[in-house]
N, C-alpha and C positions, 0 to 999 in steps of 0.2 A: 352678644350675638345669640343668646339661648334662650332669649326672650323673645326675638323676634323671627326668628325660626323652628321649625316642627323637625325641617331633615336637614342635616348638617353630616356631608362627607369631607374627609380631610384625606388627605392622603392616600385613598383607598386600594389595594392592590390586592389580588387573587390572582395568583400562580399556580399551576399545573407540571411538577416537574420543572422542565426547563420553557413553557410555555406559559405565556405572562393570559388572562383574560382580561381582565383588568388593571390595568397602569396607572398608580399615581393619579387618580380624579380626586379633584372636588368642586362641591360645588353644595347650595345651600337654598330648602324649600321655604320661603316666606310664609308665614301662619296665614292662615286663612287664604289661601290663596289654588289656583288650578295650576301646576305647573307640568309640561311635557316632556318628557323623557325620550328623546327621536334620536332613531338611528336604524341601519339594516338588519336584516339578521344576519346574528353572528358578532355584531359591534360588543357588546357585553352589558346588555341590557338588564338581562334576566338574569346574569349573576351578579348586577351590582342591588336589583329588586334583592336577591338574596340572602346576600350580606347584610342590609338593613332591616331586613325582617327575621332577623338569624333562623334561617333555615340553613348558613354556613357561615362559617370562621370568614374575618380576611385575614389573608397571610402579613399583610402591615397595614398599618394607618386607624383610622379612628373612624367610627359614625355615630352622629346620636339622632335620636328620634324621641318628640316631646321632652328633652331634657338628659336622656338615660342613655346608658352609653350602650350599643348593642352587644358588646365582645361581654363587658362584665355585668349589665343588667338584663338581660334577655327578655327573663319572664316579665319585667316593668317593660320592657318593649313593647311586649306582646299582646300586652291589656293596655296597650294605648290604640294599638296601628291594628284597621282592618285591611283584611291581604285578599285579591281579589286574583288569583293563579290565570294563566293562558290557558289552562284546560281545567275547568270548573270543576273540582271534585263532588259528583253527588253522588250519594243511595238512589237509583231509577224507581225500585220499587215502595221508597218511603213516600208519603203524602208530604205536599207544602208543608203545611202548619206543624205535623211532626217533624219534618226535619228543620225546622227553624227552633222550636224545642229542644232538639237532642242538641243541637249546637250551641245551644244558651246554658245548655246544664253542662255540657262540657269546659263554658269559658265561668261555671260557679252562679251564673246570674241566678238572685232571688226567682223565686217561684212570680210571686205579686208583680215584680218587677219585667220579671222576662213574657209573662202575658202582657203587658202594657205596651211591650217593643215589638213585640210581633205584629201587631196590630198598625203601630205608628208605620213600622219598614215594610210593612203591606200596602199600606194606604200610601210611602213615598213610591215607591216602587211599582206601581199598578198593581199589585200580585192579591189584592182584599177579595176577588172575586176565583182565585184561582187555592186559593186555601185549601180546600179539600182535595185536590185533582192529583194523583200519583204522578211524581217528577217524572216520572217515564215518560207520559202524555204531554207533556211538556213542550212546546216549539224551542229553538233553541235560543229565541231570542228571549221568552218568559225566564228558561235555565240561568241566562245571562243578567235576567233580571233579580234571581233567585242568588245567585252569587254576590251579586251586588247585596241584598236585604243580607244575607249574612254578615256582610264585610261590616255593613253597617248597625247589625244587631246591637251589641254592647257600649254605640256612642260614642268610637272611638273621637279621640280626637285627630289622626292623623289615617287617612286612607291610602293604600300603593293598590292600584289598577293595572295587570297586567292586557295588553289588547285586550279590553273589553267590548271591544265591537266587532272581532276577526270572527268573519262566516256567517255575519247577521246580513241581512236583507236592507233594504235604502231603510226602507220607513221603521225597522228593527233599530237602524243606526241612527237617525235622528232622534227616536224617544230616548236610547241611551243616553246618547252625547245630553239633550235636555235635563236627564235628570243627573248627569254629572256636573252640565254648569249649575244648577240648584244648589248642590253643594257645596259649593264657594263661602267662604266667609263664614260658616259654620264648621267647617272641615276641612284642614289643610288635604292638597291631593298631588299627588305624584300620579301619573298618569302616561305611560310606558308604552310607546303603540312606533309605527311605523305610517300613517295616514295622514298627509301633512294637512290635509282638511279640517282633520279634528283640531290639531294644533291651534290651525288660524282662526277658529269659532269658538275656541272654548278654555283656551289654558291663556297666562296673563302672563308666562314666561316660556321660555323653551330654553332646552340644554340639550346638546348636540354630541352623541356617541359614536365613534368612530374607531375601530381596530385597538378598541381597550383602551381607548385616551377622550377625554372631553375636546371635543373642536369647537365649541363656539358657544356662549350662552348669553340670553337676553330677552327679550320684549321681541314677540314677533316685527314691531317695526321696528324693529334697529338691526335685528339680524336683515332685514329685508333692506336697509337705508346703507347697510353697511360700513354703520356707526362701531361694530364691534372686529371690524376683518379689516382694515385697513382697504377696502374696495371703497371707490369711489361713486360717491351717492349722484344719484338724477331729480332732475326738477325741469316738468314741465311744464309751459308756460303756452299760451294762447293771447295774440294781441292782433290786436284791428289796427295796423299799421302798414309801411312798407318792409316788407321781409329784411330787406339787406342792412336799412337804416336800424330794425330793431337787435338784429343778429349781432352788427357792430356796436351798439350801448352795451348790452345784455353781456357781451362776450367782455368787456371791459370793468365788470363788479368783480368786487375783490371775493375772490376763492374758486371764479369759476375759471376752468381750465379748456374749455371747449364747448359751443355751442352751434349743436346739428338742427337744419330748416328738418323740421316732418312735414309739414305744409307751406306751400305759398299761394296766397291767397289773398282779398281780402281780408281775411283773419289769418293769421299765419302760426304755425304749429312751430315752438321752441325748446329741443330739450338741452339743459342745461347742464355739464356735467362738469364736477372736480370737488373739492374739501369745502363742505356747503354748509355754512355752519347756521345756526337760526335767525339772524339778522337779514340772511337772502332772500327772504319772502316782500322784508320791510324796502328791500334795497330796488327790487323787479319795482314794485307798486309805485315807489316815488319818481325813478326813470322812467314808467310809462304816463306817469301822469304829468312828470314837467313836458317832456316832447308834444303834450299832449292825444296821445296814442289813446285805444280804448284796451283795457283788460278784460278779456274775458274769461279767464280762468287760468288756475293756478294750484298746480298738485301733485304728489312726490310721484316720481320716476323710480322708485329703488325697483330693485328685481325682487319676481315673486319668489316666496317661501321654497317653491319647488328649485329656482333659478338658484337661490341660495346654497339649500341641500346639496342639488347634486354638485355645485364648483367646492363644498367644501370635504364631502364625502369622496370624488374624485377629481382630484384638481387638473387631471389633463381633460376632461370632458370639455368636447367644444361647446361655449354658448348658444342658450336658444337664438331661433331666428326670430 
């Protein structure tokens, strides 16, 4: 398992007293890979970020990061994983290029070596032309950039990203998000935010935090398919037939449980729903093709990522319309 993971929580628990923040999660970051860290605020996001970056104890269970365990290896933690905070810690009145210096001498980096990095995390980063500019002058989105070039100063091998896009601008939040999918496959990323856009553009996993417990983890489309919650998945279908003759085939393939007209028409609009497992794509095409019906299209129905979210984060929320 240590092999093929960067973040590995087991058991994780941080208590307060007689107040639990975090409960019992785990859950495991695939190497190379973008994964999202989704939940409200208040879920226990940023103490479980914590824990694994040991900026704090857990009160039980295990993490490792690259290999190390965080409770008894820290510092081997800590020169693996770049930490990317919700409120960027800078000097205003330091210049770029110095303060990407003082924080390379801080983490030991050779001299030769840590000019060479400044340079490269400049150039990933946009910031090549902002080198000499006093952080103060700074927009907050270049800041956000500048946080980022640190995290990734010393080459970690594993990144944690706290909301790195909270309070940026559209087109602030697109160059981000770009240069976090860049990322990928060079750098394991944990990636910790409440924006479920970013999720569905840019992470290749999601895990779902809720009231100190993990609710759900997966592949944006299987949380969306409802492959991982026992909801029942949709499949829509479009066919150039008689609505009622197709409704009656359609509704007769093994695993679907109900099939609603969206259209009747010439083309008639079908969503298919109940435990739909990968055979019902093969199953639609060969019933409309012996009937001899026309298809004209064929494509999943699950609920969006937001639809998701909120029936999991509040289960009496009524359904969108």
């Amino acid at each position: 398992m240590a092999e093929q993971f960067d973040i590995i929580a087991e058991n994780l628990t941080k208590s307060y007293g007689k107040f639990t923040a975090v409960d019992n999660i785990s859950f495991a970051v695939p190497r190379g890979s973008v994964v999202g860290f989704l939940g409200p605020n208040g879920a226990g996001k940023t103490t479980t970020i914590r824990m694994l970056t040991c900026f704090m104890p857990p009160t039980s269970g295990t993490g490792r990061v690259a290999g190390h365990d965080v409770f008894r290896e820290s510092m081997a933690v800590r020169q693996k994983i770049g930490y990317l905070p919700e409120n960027t810690p800078l000097y205003l009145e330091m210049r770029v290029a110095e303060y990407l210096k003082y924080r390379g001498m801080l983490r030991g980096m050779p001299r030769g070596e840590l000019a060479k990095r400044i340079g490269h995390v400049a150039e990933m980063c946009w910031l090549a032309d902002r080198l000499r500019w006093p952080i103060g002058k700074l927009s907050k989105g270049y800041r956000q950039r500048l946080g980022i070039a640190d995290a990734l100063l010393h080459n970690p091998p594993v990144l944690v990203l706290d909301e790195p896009t909270v309070g940026l601008d559209p087109s602030q939040i697109r160059e981000t998000r770009k240069l976090i999918a860049n990322l990928a496959g060079r750098h394991t990323v944990l990636l910790s935010t409440h924006i479920l856009s970013e999720v569905e553009l840019i992470c290749q996993r999601v895990v779902i935090i809720g009231r100190g417990k993990i609710l759900a983890q997966g592949t944006p489309e299987e949380l969306k398919s409802g492959s991982r919650t026992g909801d029942k998945a949709r499949l829509l279908v479009d066919v150039r037939g008689p609505a009622d003759q197709v409704k009656s085939a359609l509704g007769a393939l093994t695993g679907v449980e109900n099939v609603t007209v969206l259209h009747d028409g010439p083309v008639c609009s079908m969503q298919l729903t109940g435990r739909l497992d990968g055979t019902l794509r093969e199953q639609v095409a060969a019933t409309v093709l012996q009937r001899g019906w026309a298809l004209r299209e064929m494509r999943s129905g699950g609920m969006s990522l937001e639809e998701f979210f909120v029936q999991i984060i509040d289960p009496g929320a009524a359904p969108a319309a």
